[in-house]
TORGU-189363 format. One record per residue: x, y negated, z of N, C-alpha, C, O in turn; residue in three letters. Coordinates in Angstrom, 2 decimals, padded with zeros to 5 digits. Layout:
// TORGU-189363
@nX=X&nY=Y&nZ=Z&caX=X&caY=Y&caZ=Z&cX=X&cY=Y&cZ=Z&oX=X&oY=Y&oZ=Z&res=ala
...
***
This chain:
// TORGU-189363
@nX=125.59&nY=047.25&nZ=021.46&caX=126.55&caY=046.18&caZ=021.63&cX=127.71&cY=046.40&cZ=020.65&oX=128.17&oY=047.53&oZ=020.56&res=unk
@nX=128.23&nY=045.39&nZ=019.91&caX=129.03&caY=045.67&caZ=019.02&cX=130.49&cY=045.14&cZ=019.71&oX=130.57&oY=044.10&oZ=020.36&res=unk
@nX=131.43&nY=045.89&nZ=019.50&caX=132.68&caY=045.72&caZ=020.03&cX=133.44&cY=044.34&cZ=019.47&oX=133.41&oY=044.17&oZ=018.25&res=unk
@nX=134.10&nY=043.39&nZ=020.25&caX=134.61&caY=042.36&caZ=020.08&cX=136.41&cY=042.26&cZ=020.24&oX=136.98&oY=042.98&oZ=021.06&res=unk
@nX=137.13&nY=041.37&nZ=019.44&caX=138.47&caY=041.54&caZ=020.04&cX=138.80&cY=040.65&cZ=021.08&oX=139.90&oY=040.42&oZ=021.59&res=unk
@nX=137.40&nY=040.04&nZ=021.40&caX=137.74&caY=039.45&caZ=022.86&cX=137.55&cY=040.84&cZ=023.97&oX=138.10&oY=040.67&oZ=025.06&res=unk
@nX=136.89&nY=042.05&nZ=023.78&caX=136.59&caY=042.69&caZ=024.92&cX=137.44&cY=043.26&cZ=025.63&oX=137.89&oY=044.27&oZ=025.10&res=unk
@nX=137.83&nY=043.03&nZ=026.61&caX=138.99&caY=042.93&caZ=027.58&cX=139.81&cY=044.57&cZ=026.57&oX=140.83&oY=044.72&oZ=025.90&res=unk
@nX=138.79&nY=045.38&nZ=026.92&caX=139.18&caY=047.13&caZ=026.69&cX=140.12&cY=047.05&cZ=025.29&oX=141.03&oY=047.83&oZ=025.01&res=unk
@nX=139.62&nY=045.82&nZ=024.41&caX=139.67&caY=046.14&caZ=022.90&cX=141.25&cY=044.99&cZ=022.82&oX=142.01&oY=044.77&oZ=021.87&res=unk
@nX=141.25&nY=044.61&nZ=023.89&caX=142.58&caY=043.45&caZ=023.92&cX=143.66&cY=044.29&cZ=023.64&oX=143.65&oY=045.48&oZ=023.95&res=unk
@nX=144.58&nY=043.73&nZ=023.06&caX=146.00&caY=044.65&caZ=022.69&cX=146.31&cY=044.38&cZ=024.19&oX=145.55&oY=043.81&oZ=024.98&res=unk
@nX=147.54&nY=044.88&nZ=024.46&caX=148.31&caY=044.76&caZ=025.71&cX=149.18&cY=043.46&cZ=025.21&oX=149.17&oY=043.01&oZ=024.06&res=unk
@nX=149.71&nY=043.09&nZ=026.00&caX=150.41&caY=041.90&caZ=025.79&cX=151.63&cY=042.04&cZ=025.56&oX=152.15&oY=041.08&oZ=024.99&res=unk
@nX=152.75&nY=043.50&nZ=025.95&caX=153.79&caY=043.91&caZ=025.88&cX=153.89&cY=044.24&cZ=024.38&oX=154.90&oY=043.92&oZ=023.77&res=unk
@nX=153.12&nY=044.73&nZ=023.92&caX=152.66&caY=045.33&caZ=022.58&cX=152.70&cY=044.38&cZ=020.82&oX=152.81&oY=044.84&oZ=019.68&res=unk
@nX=152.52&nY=042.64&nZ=021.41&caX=151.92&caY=042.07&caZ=020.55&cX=152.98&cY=041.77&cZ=019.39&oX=152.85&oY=041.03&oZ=018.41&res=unk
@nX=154.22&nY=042.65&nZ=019.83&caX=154.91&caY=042.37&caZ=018.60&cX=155.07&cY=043.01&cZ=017.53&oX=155.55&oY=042.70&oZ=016.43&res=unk
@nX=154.30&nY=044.63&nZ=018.25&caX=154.38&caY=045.67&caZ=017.70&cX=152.52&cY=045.53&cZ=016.07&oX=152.29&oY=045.72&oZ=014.87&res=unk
@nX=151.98&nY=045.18&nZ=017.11&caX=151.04&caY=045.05&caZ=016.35&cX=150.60&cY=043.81&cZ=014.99&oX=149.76&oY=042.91&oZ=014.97&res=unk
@nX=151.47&nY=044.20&nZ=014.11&caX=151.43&caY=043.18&caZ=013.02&cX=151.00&cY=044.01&cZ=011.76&oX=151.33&oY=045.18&oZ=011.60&res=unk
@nX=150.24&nY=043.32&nZ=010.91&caX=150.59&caY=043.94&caZ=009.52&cX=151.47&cY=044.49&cZ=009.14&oX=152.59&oY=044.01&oZ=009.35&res=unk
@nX=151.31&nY=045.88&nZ=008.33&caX=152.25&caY=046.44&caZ=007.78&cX=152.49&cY=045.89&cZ=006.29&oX=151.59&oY=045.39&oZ=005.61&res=unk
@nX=153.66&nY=046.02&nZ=005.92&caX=154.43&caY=045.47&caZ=004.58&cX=154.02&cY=046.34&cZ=003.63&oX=154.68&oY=047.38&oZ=003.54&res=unk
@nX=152.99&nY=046.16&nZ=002.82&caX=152.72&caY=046.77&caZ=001.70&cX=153.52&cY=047.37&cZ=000.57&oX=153.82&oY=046.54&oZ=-000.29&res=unk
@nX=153.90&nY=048.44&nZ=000.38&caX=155.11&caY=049.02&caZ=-001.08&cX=154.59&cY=050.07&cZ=-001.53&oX=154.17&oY=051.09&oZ=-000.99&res=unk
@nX=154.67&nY=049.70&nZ=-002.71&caX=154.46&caY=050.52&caZ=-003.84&cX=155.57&cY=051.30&cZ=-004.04&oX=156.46&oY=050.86&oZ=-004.77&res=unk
@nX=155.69&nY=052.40&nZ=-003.54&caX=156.49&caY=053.70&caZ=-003.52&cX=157.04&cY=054.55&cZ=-004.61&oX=157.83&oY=055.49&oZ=-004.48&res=unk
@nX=156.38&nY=053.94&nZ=-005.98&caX=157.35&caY=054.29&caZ=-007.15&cX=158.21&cY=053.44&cZ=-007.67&oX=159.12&oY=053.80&oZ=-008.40&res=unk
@nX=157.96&nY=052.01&nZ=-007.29&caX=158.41&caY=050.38&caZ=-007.24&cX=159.74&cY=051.10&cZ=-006.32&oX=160.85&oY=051.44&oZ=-006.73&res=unk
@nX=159.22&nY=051.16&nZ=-005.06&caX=160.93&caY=051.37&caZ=-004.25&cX=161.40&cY=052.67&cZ=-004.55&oX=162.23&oY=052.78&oZ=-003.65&res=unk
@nX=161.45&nY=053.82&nZ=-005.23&caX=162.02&caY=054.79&caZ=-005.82&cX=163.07&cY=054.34&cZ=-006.93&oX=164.29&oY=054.53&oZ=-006.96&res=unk
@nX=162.26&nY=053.70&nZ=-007.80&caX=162.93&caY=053.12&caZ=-008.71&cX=164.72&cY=052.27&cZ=-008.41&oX=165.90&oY=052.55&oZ=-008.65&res=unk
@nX=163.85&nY=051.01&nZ=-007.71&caX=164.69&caY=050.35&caZ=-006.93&cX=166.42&cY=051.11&cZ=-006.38&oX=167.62&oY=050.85&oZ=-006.45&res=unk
@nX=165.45&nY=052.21&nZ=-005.80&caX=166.98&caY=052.96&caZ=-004.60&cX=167.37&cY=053.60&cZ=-005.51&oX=168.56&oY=053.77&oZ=-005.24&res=unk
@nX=167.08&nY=054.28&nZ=-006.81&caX=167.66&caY=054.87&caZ=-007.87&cX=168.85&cY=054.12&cZ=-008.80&oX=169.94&oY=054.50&oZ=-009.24&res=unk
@nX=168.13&nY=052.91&nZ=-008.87&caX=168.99&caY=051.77&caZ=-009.90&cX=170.04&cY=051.04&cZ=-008.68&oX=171.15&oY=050.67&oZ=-009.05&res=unk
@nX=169.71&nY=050.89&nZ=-007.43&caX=170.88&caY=050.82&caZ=-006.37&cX=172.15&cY=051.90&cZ=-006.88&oX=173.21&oY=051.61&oZ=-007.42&res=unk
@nX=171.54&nY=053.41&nZ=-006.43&caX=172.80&caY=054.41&caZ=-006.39&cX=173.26&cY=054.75&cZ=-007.68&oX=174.26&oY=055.46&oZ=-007.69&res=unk
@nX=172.77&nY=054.41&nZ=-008.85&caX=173.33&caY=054.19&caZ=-010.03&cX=174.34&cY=052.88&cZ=-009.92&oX=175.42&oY=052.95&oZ=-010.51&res=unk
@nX=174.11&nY=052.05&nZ=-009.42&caX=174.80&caY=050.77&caZ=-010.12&cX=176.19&cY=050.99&cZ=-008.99&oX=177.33&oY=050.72&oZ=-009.36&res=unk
@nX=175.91&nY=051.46&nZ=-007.72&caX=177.10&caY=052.22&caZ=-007.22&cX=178.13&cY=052.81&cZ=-007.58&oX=179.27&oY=052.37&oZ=-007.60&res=unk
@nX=177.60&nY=054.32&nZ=-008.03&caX=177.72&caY=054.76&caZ=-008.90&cX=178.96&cY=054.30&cZ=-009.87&oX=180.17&oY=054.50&oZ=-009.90&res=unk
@nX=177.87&nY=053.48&nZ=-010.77&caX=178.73&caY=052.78&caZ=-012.12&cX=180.09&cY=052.01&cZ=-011.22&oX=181.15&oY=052.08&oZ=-011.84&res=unk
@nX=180.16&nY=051.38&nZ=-010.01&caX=181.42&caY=050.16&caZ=-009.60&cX=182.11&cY=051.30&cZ=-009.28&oX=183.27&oY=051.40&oZ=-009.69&res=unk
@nX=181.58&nY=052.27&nZ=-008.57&caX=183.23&caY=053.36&caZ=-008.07&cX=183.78&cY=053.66&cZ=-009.42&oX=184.95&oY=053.46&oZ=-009.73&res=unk
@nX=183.02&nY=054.09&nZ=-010.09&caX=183.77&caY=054.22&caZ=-012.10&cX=184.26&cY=053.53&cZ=-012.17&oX=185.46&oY=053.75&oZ=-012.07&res=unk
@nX=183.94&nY=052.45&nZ=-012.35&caX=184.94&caY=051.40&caZ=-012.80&cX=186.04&cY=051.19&cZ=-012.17&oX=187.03&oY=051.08&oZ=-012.89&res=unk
@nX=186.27&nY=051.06&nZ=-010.45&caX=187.07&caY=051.19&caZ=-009.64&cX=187.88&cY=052.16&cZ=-010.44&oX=188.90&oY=052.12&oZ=-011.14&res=unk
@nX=187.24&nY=052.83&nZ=-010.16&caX=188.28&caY=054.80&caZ=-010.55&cX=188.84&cY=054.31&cZ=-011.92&oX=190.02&oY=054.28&oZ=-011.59&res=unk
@nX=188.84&nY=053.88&nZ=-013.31&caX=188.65&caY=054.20&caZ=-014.46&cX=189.09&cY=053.09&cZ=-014.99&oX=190.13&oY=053.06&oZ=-015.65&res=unk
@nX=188.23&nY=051.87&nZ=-014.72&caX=188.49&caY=050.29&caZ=-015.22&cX=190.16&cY=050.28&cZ=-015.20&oX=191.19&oY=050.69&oZ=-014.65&res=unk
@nX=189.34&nY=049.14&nZ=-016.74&caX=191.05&caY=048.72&caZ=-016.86&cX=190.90&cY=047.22&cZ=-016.99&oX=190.05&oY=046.76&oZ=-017.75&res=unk
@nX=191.59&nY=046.55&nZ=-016.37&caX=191.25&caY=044.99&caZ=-017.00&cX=191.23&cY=044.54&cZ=-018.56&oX=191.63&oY=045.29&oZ=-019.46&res=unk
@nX=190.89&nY=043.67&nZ=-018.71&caX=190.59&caY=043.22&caZ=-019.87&cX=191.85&cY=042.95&cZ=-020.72&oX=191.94&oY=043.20&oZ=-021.92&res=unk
@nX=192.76&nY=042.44&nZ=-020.02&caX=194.16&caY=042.10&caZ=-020.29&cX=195.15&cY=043.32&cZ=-021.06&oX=195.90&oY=043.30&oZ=-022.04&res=unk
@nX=194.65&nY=044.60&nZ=-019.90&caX=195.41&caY=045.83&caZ=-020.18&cX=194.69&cY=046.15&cZ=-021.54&oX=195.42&oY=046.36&oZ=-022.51&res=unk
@nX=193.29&nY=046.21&nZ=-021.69&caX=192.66&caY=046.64&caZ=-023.04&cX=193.14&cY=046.34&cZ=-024.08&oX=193.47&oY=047.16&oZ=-024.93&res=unk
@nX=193.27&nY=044.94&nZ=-024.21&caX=194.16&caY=043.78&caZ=-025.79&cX=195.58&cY=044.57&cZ=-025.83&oX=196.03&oY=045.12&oZ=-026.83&res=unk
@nX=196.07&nY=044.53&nZ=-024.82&caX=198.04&caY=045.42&caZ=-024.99&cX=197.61&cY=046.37&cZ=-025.29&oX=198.17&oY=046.61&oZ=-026.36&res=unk
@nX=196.53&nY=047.65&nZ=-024.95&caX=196.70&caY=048.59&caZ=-025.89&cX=196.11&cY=048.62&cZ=-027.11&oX=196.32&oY=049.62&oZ=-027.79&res=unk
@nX=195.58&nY=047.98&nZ=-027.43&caX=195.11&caY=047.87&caZ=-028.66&cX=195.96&cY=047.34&cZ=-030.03&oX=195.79&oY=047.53&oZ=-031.24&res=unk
@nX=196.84&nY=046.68&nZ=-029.34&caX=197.70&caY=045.67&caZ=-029.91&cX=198.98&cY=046.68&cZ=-030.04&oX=199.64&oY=046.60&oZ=-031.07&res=unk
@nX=199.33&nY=047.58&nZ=-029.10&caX=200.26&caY=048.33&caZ=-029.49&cX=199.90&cY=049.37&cZ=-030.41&oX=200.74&oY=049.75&oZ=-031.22&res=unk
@nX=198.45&nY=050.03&nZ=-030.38&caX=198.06&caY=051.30&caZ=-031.25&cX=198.18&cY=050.21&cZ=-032.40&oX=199.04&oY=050.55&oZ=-033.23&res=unk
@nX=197.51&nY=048.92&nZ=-032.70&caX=197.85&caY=048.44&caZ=-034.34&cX=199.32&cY=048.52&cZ=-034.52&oX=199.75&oY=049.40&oZ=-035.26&res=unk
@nX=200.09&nY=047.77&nZ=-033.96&caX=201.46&caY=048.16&caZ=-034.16&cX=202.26&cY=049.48&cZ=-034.38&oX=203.17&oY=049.45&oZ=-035.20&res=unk
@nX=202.01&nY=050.60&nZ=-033.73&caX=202.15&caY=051.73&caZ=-034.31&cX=201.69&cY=052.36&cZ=-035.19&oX=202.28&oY=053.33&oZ=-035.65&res=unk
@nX=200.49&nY=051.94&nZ=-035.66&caX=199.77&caY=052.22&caZ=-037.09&cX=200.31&cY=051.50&cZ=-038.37&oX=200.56&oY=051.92&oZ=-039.50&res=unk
@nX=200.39&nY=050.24&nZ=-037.79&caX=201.20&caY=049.62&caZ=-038.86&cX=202.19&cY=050.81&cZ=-039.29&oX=202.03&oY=051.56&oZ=-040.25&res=unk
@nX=203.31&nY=050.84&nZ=-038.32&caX=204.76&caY=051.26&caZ=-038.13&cX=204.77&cY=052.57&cZ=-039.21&oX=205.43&oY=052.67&oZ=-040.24&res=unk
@nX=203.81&nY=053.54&nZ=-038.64&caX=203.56&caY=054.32&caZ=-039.34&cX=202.76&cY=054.56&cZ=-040.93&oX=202.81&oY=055.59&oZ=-041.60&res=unk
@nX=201.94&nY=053.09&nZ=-041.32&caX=201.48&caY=053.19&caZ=-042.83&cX=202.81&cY=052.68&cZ=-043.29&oX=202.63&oY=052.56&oZ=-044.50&res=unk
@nX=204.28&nY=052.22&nZ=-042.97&caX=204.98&caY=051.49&caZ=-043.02&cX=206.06&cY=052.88&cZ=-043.78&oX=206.86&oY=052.87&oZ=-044.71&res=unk
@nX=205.62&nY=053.88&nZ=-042.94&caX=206.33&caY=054.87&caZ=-043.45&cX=205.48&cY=056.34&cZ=-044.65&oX=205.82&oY=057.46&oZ=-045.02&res=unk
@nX=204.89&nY=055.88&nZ=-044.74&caX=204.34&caY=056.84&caZ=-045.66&cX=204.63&cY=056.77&cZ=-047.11&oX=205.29&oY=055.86&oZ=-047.61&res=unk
@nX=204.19&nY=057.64&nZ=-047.67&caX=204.62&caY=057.70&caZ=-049.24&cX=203.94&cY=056.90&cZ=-050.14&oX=202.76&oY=056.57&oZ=-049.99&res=unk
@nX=204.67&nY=056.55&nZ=-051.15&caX=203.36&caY=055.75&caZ=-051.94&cX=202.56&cY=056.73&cZ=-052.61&oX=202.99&oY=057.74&oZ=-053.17&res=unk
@nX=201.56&nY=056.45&nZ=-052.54&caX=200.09&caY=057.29&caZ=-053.18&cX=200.39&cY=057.06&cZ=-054.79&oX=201.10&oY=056.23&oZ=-055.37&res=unk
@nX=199.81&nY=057.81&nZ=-055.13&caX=199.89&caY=058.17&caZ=-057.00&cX=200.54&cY=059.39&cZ=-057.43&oX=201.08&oY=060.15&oZ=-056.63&res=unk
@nX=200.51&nY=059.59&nZ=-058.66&caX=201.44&caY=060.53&caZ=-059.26&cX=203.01&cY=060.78&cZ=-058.94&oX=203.91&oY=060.03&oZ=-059.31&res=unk
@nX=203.16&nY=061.88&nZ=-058.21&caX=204.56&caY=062.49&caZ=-058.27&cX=205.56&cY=061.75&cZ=-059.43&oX=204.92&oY=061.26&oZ=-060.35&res=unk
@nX=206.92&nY=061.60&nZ=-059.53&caX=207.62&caY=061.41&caZ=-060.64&cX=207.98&cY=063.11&cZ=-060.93&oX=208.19&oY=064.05&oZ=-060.18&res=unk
@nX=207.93&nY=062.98&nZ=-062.21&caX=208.10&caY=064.37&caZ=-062.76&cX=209.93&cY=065.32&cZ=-062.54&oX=210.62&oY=065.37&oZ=-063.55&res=unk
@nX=210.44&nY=065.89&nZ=-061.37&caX=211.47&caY=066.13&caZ=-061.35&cX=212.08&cY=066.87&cZ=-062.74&oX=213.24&oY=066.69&oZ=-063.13&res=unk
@nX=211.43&nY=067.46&nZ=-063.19&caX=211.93&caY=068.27&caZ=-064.38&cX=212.86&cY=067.50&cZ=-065.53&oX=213.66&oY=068.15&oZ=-066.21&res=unk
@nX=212.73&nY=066.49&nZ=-065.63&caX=213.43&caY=065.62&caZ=-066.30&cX=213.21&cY=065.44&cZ=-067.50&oX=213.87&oY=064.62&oZ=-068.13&res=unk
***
């Protein structure tokens, strides 16, 4: 006699029937990956938190290091030959 899922014995319980579903198929280097590139990208926002600077703050300093570079090619010597002190 071949066993049926009508046979009373072979019936799930009825308390049970929620338990008994297909399981969700995953590819386990697929979700490695996944939870890796999660706690990286974490990761990367507390940095930025910690570290970031707005975009706004970036242009002012940039804008001040040209300005002090200026300031300073502003003061340098002119390039070329010495004038001869000896007279």
């Amino acid at each position: 006699m071949v066993p049926s899922a009508t046979h009373p014995e072979l019936a799930p319980h009825p308390a049970l029937s929620h338990v008994l579903r297909m399981a969700e198929l995953i590819n386990l280097r697929q979700a490695r990956k996944r939870r890796a590139r999660a706690e990286k990208d974490a990761a990367a926002e507390a940095n930025r938190r910690r570290h970031g600077r707005s975009g706004a703050e970036t242009r002012a300093t940039e804008a001040e290091r040209g300005r002090d570079r200026a300031r300073l090619d502003g003061h340098k010597r002119a390039e070329g030959p010495e004038p001869n002190s000896e007279g």
